[in-house]
TORSEVO-421342 format. One line per field, with one value per residue: chain; residue in one letter; x negated, y negated, z of N, C-alpha, C in turn. Coordinates in steps of 0.02 Angstrom, whole numbers, always signed. Layout:
! TORSEVO-421342
chain	A	...
res	A	...
n.x	X	...
n.y	Y	...
n.z	Z	...
ca.x	X	...
ca.y	Y	...
ca.z	Z	...
c.x	X	...
c.y	Y	...
c.z	Z	...
! end
This chain:
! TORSEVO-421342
chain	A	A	A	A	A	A	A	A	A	A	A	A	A	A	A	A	A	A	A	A	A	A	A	A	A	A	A	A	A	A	A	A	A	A	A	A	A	A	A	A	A	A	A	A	A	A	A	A	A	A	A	A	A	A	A	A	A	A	A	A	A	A	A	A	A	A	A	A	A	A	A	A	A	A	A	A	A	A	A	A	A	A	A	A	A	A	A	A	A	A	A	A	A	A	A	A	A	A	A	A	A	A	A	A	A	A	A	A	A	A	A	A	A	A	A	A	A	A	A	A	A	A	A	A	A	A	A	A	A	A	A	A	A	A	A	A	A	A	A	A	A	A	A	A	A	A	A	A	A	A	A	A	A	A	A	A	A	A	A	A	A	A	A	A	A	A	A	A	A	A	A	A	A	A	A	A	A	A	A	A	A	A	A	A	A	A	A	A	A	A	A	A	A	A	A	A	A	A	A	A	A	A	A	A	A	A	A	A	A	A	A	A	A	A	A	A	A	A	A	A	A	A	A	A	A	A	A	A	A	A	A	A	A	A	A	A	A	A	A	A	A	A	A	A	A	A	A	A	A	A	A	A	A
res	X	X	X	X	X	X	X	X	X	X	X	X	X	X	X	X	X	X	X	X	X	X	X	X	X	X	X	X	X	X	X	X	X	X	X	X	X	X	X	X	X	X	X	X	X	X	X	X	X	X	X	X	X	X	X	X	X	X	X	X	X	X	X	X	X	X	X	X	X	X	X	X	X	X	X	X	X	X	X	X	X	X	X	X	X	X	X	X	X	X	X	X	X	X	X	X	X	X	X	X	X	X	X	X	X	X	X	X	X	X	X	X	X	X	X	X	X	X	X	X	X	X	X	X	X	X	X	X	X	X	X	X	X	X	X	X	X	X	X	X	X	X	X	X	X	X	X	X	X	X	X	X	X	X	X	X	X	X	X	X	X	X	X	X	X	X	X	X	X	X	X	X	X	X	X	X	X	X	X	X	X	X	X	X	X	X	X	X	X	X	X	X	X	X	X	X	X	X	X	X	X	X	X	X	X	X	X	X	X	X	X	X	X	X	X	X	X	X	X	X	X	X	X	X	X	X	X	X	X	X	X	X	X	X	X	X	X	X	X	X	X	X	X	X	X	X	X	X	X	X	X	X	X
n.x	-42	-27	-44	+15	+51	+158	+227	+305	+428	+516	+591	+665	+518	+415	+425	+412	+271	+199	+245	+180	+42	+8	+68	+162	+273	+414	+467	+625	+696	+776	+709	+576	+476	+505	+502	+590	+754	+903	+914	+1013	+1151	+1151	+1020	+950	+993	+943	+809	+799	+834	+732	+601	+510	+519	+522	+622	+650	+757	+775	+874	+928	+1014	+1005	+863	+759	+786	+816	+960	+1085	+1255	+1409	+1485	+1386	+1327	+1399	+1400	+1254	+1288	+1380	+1312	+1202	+1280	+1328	+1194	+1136	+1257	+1228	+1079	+968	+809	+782	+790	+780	+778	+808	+867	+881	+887	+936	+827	+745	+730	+749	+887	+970	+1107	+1150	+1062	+1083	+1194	+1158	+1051	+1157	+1242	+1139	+1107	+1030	+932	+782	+702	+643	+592	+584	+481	+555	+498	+385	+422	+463	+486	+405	+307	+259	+366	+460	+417	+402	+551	+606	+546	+632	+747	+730	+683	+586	+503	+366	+366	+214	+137	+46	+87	+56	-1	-55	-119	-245	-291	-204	-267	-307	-181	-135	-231	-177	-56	-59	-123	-55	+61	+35	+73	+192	+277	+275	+165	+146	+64	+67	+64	-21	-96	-226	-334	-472	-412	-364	-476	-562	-470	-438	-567	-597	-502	-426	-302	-175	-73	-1	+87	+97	+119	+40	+55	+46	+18	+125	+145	+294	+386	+467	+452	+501	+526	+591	+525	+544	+653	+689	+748	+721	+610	+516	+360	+382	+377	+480	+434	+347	+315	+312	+244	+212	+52	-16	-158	-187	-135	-173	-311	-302	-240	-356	-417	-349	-362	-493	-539	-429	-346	-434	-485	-376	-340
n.y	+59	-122	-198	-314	-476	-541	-626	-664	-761	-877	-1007	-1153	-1234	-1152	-1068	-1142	-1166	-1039	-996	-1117	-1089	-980	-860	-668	-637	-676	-631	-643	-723	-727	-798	-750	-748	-635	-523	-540	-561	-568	-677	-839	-915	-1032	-1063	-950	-1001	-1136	-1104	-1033	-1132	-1208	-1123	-1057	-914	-728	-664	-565	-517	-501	-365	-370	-324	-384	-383	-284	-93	+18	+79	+91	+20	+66	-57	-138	-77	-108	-231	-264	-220	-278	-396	-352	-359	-481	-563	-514	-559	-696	-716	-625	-559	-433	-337	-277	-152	-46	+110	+221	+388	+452	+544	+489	+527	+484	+395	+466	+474	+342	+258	+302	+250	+103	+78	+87	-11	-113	-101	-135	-192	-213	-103	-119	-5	-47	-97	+30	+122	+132	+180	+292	+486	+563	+510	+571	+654	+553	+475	+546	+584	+436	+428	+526	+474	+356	+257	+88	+34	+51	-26	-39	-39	+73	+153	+75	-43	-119	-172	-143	-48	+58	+86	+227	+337	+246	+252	+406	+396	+324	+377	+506	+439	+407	+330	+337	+305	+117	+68	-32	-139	-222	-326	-399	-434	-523	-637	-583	-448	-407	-378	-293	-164	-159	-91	-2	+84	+72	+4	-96	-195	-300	-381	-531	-643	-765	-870	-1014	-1121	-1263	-1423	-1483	-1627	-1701	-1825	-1851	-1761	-1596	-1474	-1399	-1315	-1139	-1085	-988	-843	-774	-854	-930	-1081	-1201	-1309	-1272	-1252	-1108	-1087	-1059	-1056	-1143	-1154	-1002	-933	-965	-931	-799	-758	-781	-669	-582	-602	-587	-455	-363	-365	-382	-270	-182	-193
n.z	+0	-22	+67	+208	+287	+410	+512	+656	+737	+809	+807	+703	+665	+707	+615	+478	+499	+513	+369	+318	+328	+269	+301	+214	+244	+368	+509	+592	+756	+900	+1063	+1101	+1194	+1264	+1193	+1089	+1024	+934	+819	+807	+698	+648	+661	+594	+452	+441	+435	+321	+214	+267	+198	+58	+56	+122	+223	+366	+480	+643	+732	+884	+1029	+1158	+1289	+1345	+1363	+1211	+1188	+1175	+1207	+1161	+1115	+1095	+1008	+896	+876	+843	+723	+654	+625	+556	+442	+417	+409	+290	+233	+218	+151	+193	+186	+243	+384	+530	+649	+796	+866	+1000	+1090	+1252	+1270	+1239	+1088	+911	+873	+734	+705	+731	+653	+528	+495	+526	+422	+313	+350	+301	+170	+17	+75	+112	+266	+418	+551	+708	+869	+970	+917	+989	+1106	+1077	+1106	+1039	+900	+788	+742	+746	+627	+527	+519	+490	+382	+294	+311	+230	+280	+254	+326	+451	+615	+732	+867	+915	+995	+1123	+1242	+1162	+993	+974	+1081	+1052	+935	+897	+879	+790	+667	+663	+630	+507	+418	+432	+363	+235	+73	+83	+166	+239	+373	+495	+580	+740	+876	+992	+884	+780	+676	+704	+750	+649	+549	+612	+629	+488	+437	+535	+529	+409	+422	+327	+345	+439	+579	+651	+799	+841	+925	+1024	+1181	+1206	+1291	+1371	+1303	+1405	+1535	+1659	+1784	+1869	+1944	+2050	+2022	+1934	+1806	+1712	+1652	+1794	+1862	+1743	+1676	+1649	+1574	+1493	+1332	+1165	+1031	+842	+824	+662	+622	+684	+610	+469	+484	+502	+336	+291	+311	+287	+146	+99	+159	+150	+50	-60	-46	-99	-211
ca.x	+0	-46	-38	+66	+27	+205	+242	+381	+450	+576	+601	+619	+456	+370	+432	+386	+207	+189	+241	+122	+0	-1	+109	+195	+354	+435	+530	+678	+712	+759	+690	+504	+433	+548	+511	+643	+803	+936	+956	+1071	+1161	+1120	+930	+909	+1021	+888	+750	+798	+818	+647	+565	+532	+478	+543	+643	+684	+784	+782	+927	+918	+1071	+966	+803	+765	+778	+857	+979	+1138	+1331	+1458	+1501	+1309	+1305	+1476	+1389	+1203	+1323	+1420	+1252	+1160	+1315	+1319	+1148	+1145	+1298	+1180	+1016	+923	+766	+755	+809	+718	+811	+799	+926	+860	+939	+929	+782	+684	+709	+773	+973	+984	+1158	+1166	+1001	+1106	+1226	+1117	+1047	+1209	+1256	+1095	+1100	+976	+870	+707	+725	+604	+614	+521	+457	+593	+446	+342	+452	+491	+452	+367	+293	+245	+418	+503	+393	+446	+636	+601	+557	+689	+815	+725	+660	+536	+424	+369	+326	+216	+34	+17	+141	+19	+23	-60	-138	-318	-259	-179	-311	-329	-138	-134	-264	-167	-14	-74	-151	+24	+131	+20	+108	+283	+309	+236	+146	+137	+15	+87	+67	-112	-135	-253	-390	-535	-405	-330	-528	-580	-433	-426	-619	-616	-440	-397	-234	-177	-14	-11	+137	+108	+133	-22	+83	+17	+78	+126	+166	+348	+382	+486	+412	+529	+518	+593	+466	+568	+712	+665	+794	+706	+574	+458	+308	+382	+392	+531	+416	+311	+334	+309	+275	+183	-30	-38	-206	-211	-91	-246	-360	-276	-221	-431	-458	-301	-389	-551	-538	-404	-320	-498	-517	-338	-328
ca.y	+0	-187	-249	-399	-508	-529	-669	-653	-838	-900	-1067	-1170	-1272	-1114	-1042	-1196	-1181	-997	-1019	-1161	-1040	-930	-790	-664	-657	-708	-593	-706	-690	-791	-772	-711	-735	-570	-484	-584	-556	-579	-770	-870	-931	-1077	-1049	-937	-1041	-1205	-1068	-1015	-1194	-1252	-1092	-1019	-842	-672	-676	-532	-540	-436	-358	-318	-382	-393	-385	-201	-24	+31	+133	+52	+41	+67	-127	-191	-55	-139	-294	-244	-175	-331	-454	-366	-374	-586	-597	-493	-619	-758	-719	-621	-532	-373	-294	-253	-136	+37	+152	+278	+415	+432	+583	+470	+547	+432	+401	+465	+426	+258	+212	+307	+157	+37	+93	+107	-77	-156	-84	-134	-221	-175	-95	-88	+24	-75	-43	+50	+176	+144	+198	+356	+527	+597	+480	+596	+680	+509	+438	+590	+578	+381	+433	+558	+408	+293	+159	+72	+19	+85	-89	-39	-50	+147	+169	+75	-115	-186	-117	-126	+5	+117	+99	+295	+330	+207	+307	+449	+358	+272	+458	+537	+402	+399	+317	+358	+231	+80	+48	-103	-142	-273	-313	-422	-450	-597	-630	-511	-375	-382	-385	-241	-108	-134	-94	+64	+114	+44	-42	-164	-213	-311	-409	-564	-706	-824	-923	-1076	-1138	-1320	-1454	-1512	-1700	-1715	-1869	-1825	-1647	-1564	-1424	-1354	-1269	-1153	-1047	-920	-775	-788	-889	-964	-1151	-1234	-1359	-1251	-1203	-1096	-1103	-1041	-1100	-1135	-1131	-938	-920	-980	-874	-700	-760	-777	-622	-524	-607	-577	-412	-320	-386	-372	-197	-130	-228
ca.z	+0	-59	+111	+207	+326	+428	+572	+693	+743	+840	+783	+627	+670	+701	+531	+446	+511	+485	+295	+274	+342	+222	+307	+157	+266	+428	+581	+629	+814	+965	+1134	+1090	+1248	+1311	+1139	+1049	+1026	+872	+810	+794	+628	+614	+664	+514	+408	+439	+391	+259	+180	+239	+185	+7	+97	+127	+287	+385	+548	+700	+760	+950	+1065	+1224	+1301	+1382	+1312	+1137	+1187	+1164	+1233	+1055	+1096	+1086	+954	+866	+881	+773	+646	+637	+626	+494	+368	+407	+392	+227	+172	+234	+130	+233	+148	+275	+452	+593	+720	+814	+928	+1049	+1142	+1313	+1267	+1186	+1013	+891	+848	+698	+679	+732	+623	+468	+517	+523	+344	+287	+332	+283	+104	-18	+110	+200	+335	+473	+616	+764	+912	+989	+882	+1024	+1141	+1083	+1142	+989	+853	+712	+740	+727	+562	+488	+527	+462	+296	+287	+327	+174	+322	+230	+366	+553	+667	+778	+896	+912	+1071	+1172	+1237	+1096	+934	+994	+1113	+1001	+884	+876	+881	+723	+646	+649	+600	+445	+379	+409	+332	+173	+41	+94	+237	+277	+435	+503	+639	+783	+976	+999	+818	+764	+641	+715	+749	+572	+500	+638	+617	+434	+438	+578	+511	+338	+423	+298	+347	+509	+625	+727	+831	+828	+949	+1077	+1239	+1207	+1353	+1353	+1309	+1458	+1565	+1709	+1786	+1928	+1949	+2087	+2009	+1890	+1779	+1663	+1699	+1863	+1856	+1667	+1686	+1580	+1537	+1429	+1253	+1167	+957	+799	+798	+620	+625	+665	+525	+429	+497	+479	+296	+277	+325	+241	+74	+105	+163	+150	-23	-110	-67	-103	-303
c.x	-44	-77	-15	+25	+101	+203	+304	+380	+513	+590	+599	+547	+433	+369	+409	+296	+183	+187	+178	+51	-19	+56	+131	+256	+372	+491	+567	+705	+737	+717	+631	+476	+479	+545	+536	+701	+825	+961	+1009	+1086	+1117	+1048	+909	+939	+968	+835	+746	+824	+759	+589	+575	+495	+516	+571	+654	+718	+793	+866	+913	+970	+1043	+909	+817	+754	+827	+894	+1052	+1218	+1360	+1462	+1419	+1308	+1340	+1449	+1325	+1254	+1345	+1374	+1226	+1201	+1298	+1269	+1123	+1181	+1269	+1133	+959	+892	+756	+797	+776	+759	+795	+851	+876	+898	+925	+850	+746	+667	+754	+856	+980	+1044	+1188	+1101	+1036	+1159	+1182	+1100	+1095	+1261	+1211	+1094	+1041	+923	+815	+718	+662	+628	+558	+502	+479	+537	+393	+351	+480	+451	+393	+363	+302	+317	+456	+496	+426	+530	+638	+612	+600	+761	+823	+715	+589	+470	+435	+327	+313	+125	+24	+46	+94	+42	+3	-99	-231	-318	-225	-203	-312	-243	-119	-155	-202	-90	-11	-88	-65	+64	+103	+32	+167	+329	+260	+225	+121	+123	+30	+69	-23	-137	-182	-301	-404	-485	-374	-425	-556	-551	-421	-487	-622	-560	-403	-326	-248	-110	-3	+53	+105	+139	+98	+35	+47	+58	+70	+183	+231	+338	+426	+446	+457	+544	+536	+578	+507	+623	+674	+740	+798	+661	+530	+397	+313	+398	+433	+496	+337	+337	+300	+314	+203	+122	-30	-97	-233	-210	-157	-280	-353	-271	-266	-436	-421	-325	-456	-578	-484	-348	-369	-492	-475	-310	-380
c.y	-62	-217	-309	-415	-562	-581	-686	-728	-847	-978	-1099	-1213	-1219	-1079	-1080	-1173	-1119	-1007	-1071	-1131	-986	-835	-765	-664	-651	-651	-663	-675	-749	-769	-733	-699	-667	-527	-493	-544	-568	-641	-787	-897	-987	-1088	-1033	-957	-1094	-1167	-1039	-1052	-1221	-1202	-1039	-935	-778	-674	-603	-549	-466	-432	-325	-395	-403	-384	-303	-153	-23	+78	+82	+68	+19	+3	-180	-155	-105	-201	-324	-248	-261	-408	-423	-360	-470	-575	-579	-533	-663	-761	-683	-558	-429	-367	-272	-219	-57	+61	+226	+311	+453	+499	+563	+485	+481	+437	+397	+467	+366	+251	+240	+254	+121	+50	+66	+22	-121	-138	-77	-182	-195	-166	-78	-55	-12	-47	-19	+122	+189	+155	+281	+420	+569	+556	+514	+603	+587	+475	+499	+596	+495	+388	+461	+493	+356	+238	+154	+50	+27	+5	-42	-47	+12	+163	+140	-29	-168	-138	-105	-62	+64	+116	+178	+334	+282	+245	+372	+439	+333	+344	+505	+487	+417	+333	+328	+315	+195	+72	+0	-131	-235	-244	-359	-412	-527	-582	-577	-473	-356	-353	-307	-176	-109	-95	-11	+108	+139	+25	-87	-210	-246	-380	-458	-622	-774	-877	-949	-1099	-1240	-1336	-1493	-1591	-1731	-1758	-1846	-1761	-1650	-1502	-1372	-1306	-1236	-1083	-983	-865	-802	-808	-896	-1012	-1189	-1315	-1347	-1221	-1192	-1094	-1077	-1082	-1102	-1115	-1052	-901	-904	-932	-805	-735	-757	-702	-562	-548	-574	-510	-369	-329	-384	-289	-152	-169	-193
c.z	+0	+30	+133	+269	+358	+486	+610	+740	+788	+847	+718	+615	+651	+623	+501	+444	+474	+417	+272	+280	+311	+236	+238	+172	+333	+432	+595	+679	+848	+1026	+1128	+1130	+1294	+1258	+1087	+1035	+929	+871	+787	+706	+596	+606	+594	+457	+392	+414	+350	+196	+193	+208	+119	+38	+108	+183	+296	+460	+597	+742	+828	+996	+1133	+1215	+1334	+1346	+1231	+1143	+1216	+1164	+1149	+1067	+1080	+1003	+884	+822	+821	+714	+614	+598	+575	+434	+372	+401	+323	+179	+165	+185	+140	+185	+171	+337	+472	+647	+743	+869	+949	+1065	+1205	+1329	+1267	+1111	+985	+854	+764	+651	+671	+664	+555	+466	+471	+459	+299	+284	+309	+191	+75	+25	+142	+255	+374	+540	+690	+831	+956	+981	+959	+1065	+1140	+1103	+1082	+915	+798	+680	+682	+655	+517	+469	+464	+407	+258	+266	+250	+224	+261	+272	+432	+569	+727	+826	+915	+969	+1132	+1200	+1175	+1045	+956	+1032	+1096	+934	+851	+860	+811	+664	+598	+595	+520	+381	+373	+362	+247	+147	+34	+146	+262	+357	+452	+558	+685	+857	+955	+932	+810	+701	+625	+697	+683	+527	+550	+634	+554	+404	+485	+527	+441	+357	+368	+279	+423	+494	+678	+736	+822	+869	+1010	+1119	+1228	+1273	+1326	+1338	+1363	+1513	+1638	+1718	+1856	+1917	+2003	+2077	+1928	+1858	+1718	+1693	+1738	+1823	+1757	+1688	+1622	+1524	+1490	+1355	+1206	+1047	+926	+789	+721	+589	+634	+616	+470	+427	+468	+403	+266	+270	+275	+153	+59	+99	+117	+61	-69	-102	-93	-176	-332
! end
C-alpha cells in the first residue's frame, strides 16, 4: 500500500491547520482529549467547507468500552447514514462483545449503513481478545483499514505486535499505525517495520484568552484546567508530511 498520513482533529481550526499541513485526510471527532467522541453537525459541516480533503468521521457515542446498549447502538447506525448524506469521505467505528471478540453482527450493520465508504475499524482492535483472529474476521467483513498501535499504549510499544500485524494483513487490509505517532516515529517504524500508513494528533496545549479565571471550580477530567486548550501544531503536521515524502512515499513509487 501507497501509504497515508491521517490526522484526527476536533475542531475546525485544528482541521484547517492539519490540511495546510500537508495531512492526506482528517478523523472528525469531538472530545479528543478522552479519545474523541462523534461530532457534531455543524462541526463537520464548517469542515468540510474550509477543507478540500478526505474527511472521515468517528462514530463512537461515548467515552469508555465498545460494547454497546441497542439505543447507543440505534444511535451509530443513525449518525453514519447523516454523515454519509452530509459528505463524509469514510467511518471510523468498532462493537465488541462482552468476550472481547469482535461483533460481527453489529459491524455487518455498520458496513451495511456506511456503504460505499471506507470503513475503518479503530481501536476497539486494540481492545480485543485476539488480534490476528479479529484482522482476519475484518477482511472477511470488506473493512478497509485496522486503526491501531499494536494493542499497546502507543505504537512505539507495540512496535513488535505491528510487525506482525502489517506481515499478516499484506495487501488485503490496511494498517494504520496510531497512539504516539510523530515525525521520528513515522521515519523509525517505517524503517524497523515498513509501516507506511500512520494516524495522529500532533496536537499543543494552548493558554486560554480568558483574562478572568476562577481556577477554583473546575468541571471536566481531574487535574484538566478549563483554561487550557487543546488544538492541531501545524508545525508537526509539517514534519511528519517531511518524513512520509522523504521516506516512506519514495520507497513505495
Amino acid at each position: 500500500m501507497g501509504g497515508r498520513l491521517e490526522v484526527c482533529i476536533d475542531s475546525v481550526e485544528s482541521a484547517v491547520l492539519a490540511w495546510e499541513g500537508g495531512a492526506d485526510g482528517l478523523e472528525v471527532c469531538s472530545n479528543l482529549i478522552i479519545g474523541g467522541t462523534t461530532p457534531g453537525v455543524s462541526q463537520f459541516k464548517q469542515i468540510r467547507q474550509a477543507c478540500d480533503i478526505e474527511l472521515t468521521v468517528l462514530i463512537r457515542p461515548r467515552f469508555g468500552d465498545f460494547l454497546y446498549t441497542d439505543a447507543e447502538f440505534k444511535m451509530m447506525k443513525e449518525d453514519i447514514r447523516m454523515f454519509r448524506e452530509l459528505g463524509a469521505d469514510g467511518i471510523t467505528a468498532g462493537c465488541l462483545k462482552p468476550d472481547g471478540s469482535l461483533d460481527m453482527s453489529r459491524m455487518e450493520e455498520i458496513k451495511d449503513c456506511a456503504g460505499r465508504l471506507r470503513l475503518t475499524l479503530h481501536r476497539a482492535f486494540d481492545v480485543c481478545e485476539n488480534p490476528h483472529k479479529v484482522l482476519e474476521e475484518a477482511v472477511l467483513l470488506g473493512i478497509d483499514t485496522i486503526l491501531t498501535s499494536g494493542q499497546a499504549c502507543d505504537c512505539v510499544q507495540g512496535t513488535e505486535a505491528l510487525r506482525r500485524l502489517i506481515i499478516q494483513a499484506g495487501e488485503r487490509i490496511e494498517i494504520l499505525v496510531g497512539g504516539g505517532v510523530n515525525a521520528e516515529v513515522i521515519r523509525r517504524l517505517h524503517e524497523e517495520i515498513h509501516a507506511a500508513s500512520f494516524h495522529m494528533s500532533g496536537k499543543k496545549r494552548l493558554d486560554s484568552g480568558m483574562v478572568y479565571r476562577n481556577e477554583s471550580v473546575h468541571m471536566g477530567l481531574p487535574g484538566l484546567s478549563e483554561f487550557d486548550i487543546f488544538r492541531t501544531d501545524g508545525e508537526q503536521i509539517k514534519k511528519a508530511r517531511y518524513i512520509m515524502d522523504t521516506y516512506v512515499r519514495q520507497e513505495n513509487n
